[in-house]
N, C-alpha and C positions, 0 to 999 in steps of 0.2 A: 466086309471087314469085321472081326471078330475082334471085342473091346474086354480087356479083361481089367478086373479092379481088384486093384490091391491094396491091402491095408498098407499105412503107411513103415511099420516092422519091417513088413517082409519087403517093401521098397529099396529102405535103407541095408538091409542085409545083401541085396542083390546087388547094389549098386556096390558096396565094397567087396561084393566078391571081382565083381567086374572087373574094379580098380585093381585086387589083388594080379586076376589073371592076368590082365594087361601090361604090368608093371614087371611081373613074370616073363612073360614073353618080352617084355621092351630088353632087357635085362642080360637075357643070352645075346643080343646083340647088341650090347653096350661098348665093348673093346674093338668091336670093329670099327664100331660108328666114332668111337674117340679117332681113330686111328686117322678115318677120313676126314676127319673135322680139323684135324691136325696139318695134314697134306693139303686138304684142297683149298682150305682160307688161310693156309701158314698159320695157323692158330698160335699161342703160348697157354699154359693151362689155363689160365682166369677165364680168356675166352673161350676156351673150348667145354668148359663147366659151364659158361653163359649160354651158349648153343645148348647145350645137354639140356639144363633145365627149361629152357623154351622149349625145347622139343616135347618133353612132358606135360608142359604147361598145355602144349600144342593139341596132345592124343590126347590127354587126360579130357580136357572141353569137350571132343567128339560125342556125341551121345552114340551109344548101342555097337562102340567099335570091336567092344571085346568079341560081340559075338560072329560079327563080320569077319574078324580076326579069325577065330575059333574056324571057321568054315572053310575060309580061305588061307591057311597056314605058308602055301608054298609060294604068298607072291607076299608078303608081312615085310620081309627082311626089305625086297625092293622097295615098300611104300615106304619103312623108316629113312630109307637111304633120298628118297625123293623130298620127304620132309624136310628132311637136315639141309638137303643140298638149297632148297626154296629160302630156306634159312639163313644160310649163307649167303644166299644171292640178295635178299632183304636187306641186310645187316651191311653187303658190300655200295646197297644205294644210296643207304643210310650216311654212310661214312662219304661218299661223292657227294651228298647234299652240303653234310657239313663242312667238308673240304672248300667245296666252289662258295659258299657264305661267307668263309672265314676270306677270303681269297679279296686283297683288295688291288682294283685294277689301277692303271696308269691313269691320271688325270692331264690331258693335253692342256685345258683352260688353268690349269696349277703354276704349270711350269712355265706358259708361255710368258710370263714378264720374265724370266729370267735373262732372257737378250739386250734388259733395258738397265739391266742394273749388273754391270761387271763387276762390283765388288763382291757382291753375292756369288759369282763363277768363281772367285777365290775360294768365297768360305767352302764354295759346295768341294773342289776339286780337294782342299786340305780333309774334308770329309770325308769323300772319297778316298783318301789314302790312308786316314786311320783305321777307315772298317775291313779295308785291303791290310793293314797290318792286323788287325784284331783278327781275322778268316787267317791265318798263318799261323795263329797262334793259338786256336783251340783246338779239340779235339779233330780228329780227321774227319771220322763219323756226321756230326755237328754243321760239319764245310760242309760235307758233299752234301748231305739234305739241305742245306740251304741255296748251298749254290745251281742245283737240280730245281728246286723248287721257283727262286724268284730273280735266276740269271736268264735258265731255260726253259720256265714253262710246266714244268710238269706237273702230273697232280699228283699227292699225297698216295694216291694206291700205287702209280707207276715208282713213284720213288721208292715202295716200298717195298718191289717186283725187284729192283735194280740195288737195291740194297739187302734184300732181302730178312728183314724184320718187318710186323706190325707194322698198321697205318698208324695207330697209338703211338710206336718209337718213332717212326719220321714226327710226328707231331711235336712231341718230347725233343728231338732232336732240332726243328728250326728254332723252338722255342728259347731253347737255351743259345745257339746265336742268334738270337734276336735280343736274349737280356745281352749276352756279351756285348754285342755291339753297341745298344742303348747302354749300356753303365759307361764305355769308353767313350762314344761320342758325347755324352750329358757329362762327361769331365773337364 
């Protein structure tokens, strides 16, 4: 193995050529890779500039890619597209973690005095009916992400397949009936 020493100049000059080239070539295939980013995560720009710049963040870390690039020109285009997608698929686990965290389940030892105390089956049932008026009476959108989410089950990315917005807007969207509901019912 042949060791070559370089002053530190000509280090730094090579390394920003590198960075040049690379950023060059990332560059021509910029609008496709937006395109996919867009399609295959449902993106909306914010996030699809968040992918873009991880992906950068991504190559730019690699040490000595520009030249493996250089070499290898005709498979580049598939390796960005393999990044992005790795990307996506990180960013979609990321969102199922925080999903099922947020996510709070049914407590059986909660609710079991409830059989003992019938006044309380009133209060809950007149409950029950104000948030059944309050779900009538906000946005459509609002309903269905909520009622998708903690009638039927689903998670945050499914509801967001079914609705077809961001996991962010289903987010935005229980959230806000869940203030509706809390401000009516704490009335």
């Amino acid at each position: 193995m042949k060791v070559v020493y370089l002053n530190t100049q000509s280090a730094i000059a090579q390394s920003q050529s590198d960075n040049a080239t690379l950023y060059h070539l990332i560059s021509e295939h910029e609008p496709a890779l937006r395109r996919f980013i867009r399609v295959r995560a449902r993106a909306n720009s914010p996030e699809v500039e968040d992918i873009i710049q991880e992906m950068y963040a991504k190559l730019f870390s690699l040490d000595g890619l520009a030249q493996k690039i250089e070499a290898r020109q005709d498979t580049f285009r598939s390796f960005l597209f393999t990044v992005v997608t790795n990307l996506i698929i990180d960013r979609e686990r990321r969102a199922k973690v925080r999903a099922h965290e947020a996510h709070e389940p049914f407590s059986d030892t909660l609710y079991s005095t409830w059989s003992n105390e019938p006044e309380k089956h009133a209060g809950i049932a007149e409950k029950l009916i104000e948030i059944e008026n309050v779900l009538e009476n906000i946005n459509p959108h609002h309903k269905s992400a909520f009622v998708l989410c903690r009638v039927e089950g689903k998670a945050y990315r499914e509801i967001s397949d079914i609705l077809g917005v961001s996991v962010s807007t289903v987010e935005k969207y229980i959230s806000a009936a869940l203030t509706a509901i809390r401000n009516k019912v704490q009335d």
